[in-house]
N, C-alpha and C positions, 0 to 999 in steps of 0.2 A: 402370885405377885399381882398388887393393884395398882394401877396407874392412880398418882396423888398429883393435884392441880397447886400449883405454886401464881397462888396472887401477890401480884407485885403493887406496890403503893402508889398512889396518882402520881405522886411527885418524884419518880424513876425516870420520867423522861430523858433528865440527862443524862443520865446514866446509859440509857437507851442508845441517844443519838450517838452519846463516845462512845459504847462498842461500835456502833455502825461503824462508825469511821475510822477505828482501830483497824477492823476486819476488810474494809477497803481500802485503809493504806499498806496492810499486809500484803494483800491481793496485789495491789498495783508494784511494789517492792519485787515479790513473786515472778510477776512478769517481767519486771525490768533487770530482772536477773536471768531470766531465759533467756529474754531478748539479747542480754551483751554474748550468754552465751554463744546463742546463734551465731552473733556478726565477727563474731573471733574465728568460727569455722566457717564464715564465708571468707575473712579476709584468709585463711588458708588455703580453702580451694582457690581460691581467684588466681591468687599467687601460683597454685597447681598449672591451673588451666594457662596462664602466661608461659609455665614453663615446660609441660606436658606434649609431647605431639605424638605418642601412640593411641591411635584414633580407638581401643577399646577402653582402657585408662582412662580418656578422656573423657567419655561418656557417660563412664560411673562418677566422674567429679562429676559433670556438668547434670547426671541426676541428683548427685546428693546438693548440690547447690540448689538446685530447682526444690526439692523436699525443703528442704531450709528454710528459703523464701518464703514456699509458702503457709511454712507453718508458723513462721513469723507474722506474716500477715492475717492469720487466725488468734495470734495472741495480740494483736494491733486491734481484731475489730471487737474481740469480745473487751479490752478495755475501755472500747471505745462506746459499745452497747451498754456493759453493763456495770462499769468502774465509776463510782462517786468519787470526785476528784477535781480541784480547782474551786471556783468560784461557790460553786452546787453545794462544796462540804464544807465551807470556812465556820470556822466555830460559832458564826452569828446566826446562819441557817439552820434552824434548828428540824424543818420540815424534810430537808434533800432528803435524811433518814427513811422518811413515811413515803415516799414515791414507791408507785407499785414496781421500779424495777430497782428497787431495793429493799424489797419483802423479805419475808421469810422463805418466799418458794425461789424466787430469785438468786437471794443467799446459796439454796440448796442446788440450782444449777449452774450457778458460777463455780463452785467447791467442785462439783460433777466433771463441768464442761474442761476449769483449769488443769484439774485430773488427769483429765484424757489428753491433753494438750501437750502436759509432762510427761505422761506414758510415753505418746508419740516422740517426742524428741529425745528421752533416751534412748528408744529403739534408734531412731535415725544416728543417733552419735554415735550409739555402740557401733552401728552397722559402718560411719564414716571414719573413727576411730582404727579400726580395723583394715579399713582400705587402706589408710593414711602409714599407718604403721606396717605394711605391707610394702607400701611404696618406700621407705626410709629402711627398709632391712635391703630390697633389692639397689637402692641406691638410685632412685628411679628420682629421686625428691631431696 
Protein backbone atom coordinates (compact mmCIF):
# COMPACT_ATOMS: atom_id res chain seq x y z
CA UNK A 1 0.00 0.00 0.00
CA UNK A 2 1.44 3.61 -0.88
CA UNK A 3 0.43 6.65 0.66
CA UNK A 4 -0.83 9.11 -2.60
CA UNK A 5 -0.60 12.98 -1.82
CA UNK A 6 -3.92 14.74 -2.76
CA UNK A 7 -3.12 18.49 -3.99
CA UNK A 8 -5.79 20.57 -3.63
CA UNK A 9 -6.29 23.93 -5.80
CA UNK A 10 -5.17 27.53 -4.49
CA UNK A 11 -8.67 28.37 -4.64
CA UNK A 12 -10.05 25.59 -2.01
CA UNK A 13 -9.77 28.05 0.58
CA UNK A 14 -13.30 28.24 1.04
CA UNK A 15 -14.08 25.25 0.85
CA UNK A 16 -11.46 24.90 3.58
CA UNK A 17 -12.66 27.48 6.00
CA UNK A 18 -16.60 25.92 5.62
CA UNK A 19 -15.39 22.54 6.71
CA UNK A 20 -13.71 24.36 9.64
CA UNK A 21 -16.66 25.74 10.62
CA UNK A 22 -18.87 22.73 9.78
CA UNK A 23 -16.74 20.76 12.24
CA UNK A 24 -16.86 23.41 15.02
CA UNK A 25 -20.20 23.92 14.81
CA UNK A 26 -20.63 20.15 15.16
CA UNK A 27 -18.34 20.15 18.01
CA UNK A 28 -19.94 23.01 19.84
CA UNK A 29 -23.72 21.30 18.97
CA UNK A 30 -21.95 18.13 20.64
CA UNK A 31 -21.31 19.80 23.70
CA UNK A 32 -24.33 21.57 24.15
CA UNK A 33 -26.00 18.39 24.07
CA UNK A 34 -24.02 16.97 26.80
CA UNK A 35 -24.14 19.81 28.60
CA UNK A 36 -28.32 19.85 28.79
CA UNK A 37 -27.64 16.38 29.43
CA UNK A 38 -25.76 16.90 32.46
CA UNK A 39 -28.10 19.73 33.84
CA UNK A 40 -31.37 17.47 33.47
CA UNK A 41 -29.40 15.03 36.05
CA UNK A 42 -28.37 17.80 38.22
CA UNK A 43 -31.75 19.17 38.21
CA UNK A 44 -32.55 15.43 39.40
CA UNK A 45 -30.17 15.06 41.95
CA UNK A 46 -30.93 18.42 43.46
CA UNK A 47 -34.42 17.61 43.73
CA UNK A 48 -32.82 13.93 45.35
CA UNK A 49 -30.72 15.76 47.71
CA UNK A 50 -33.93 18.25 48.87
CA UNK A 51 -35.75 15.20 49.41
CA UNK A 52 -33.09 12.57 50.62
CA UNK A 53 -32.06 12.38 54.40
CA UNK A 54 -30.29 8.94 54.64
CA UNK A 55 -26.91 10.30 55.08
CA UNK A 56 -25.34 7.15 52.73
CA UNK A 57 -27.89 7.81 49.87
CA UNK A 58 -27.08 11.20 50.28
CA UNK A 59 -23.48 11.04 49.60
CA UNK A 60 -23.63 9.08 46.50
CA UNK A 61 -26.16 11.89 45.06
CA UNK A 62 -24.02 14.59 46.39
CA UNK A 63 -20.84 12.51 44.62
CA UNK A 64 -22.62 12.05 41.39
CA UNK A 65 -23.63 15.71 41.47
CA UNK A 66 -20.09 16.81 42.17
CA UNK A 67 -18.86 14.29 39.00
CA UNK A 68 -21.40 16.24 37.03
CA UNK A 69 -20.27 19.52 37.70
CA UNK A 70 -17.33 18.85 37.14
CA UNK A 71 -17.28 17.28 34.06
CA UNK A 72 -19.44 20.00 32.94
CA UNK A 73 -16.99 22.38 33.54
CA UNK A 74 -14.26 20.45 31.46
CA UNK A 75 -16.84 20.59 28.57
CA UNK A 76 -17.25 24.49 29.40
CA UNK A 77 -13.30 25.02 29.21
CA UNK A 78 -12.38 23.04 26.32
CA UNK A 79 -15.07 25.08 24.32
CA UNK A 80 -13.96 27.73 25.54
CA UNK A 81 -10.00 26.84 24.68
CA UNK A 82 -10.70 25.43 21.68
CA UNK A 83 -14.30 25.98 19.93
CA UNK A 84 -14.24 28.55 16.82
CA UNK A 85 -17.48 30.26 17.61
CA UNK A 86 -19.06 33.73 17.45
CA UNK A 87 -17.52 36.64 16.04
CA UNK A 88 -13.85 34.50 15.31
CA UNK A 89 -16.07 32.26 12.64
CA UNK A 90 -18.67 34.69 10.97
CA UNK A 91 -18.51 33.81 7.42
CA UNK A 92 -16.57 37.11 6.59
CA UNK A 93 -13.48 35.87 8.77
CA UNK A 94 -11.98 33.86 6.46
CA UNK A 95 -8.57 33.46 8.67
CA UNK A 96 -10.36 32.27 12.40
CA UNK A 97 -9.92 28.85 10.22
CA UNK A 98 -5.83 29.09 10.00
CA UNK A 99 -5.21 30.09 13.83
CA UNK A 100 -3.00 27.43 15.21
CA UNK A 101 -5.75 26.39 17.63
CA UNK A 102 -7.69 25.43 14.84
CA UNK A 103 -5.11 23.18 12.97
CA UNK A 104 -5.04 20.04 12.11
CA UNK A 105 -3.30 18.82 15.39
CA UNK A 106 -5.84 20.90 17.23
CA UNK A 107 -8.60 19.29 15.26
CA UNK A 108 -7.11 15.90 16.35
CA UNK A 109 -7.13 16.78 20.06
CA UNK A 110 -10.35 18.20 20.41
CA UNK A 111 -11.94 14.87 18.44
CA UNK A 112 -9.47 12.96 21.25
CA UNK A 113 -10.18 15.23 24.23
CA UNK A 114 -14.35 15.51 23.42
CA UNK A 115 -14.03 11.62 23.26
CA UNK A 116 -12.81 11.23 26.51
CA UNK A 117 -15.27 13.63 27.88
CA UNK A 118 -18.21 11.33 26.32
CA UNK A 119 -16.56 8.27 27.68
CA UNK A 120 -16.65 9.93 31.01
CA UNK A 121 -20.09 10.98 31.29
CA UNK A 122 -21.57 7.84 30.03
CA UNK A 123 -19.69 5.97 32.66
CA UNK A 124 -21.04 8.71 35.21
CA UNK A 125 -24.75 8.33 33.83
CA UNK A 126 -24.75 4.70 33.72
CA UNK A 127 -23.24 4.68 37.15
CA UNK A 128 -26.16 7.66 38.33
CA UNK A 129 -28.83 5.93 36.26
CA UNK A 130 -28.48 3.09 38.23
CA UNK A 131 -28.48 4.64 41.60
CA UNK A 132 -31.54 6.67 40.49
CA UNK A 133 -33.45 3.65 39.49
CA UNK A 134 -32.45 1.86 42.69
CA UNK A 135 -33.87 4.71 44.56
CA UNK A 136 -37.38 4.60 42.59
CA UNK A 137 -37.71 0.62 42.91
CA UNK A 138 -37.13 0.95 46.84
CA UNK A 139 -39.42 3.99 46.87
CA UNK A 140 -36.75 6.06 48.37
CA UNK A 141 -37.63 8.90 45.36
Amino acid sequence: MTDTRITLPQDDEPLMVQTCRCQHQTWTMTIAQNEQEIDQLLVILSDLLDYQHYQSLRQRAVDYYSDLNHLKSRFQRLKLDMICEGVACSPSERLACREPRIGLYATLAVDAHLRSLMDELSRIKAGCYQFLSVMVTLNLF
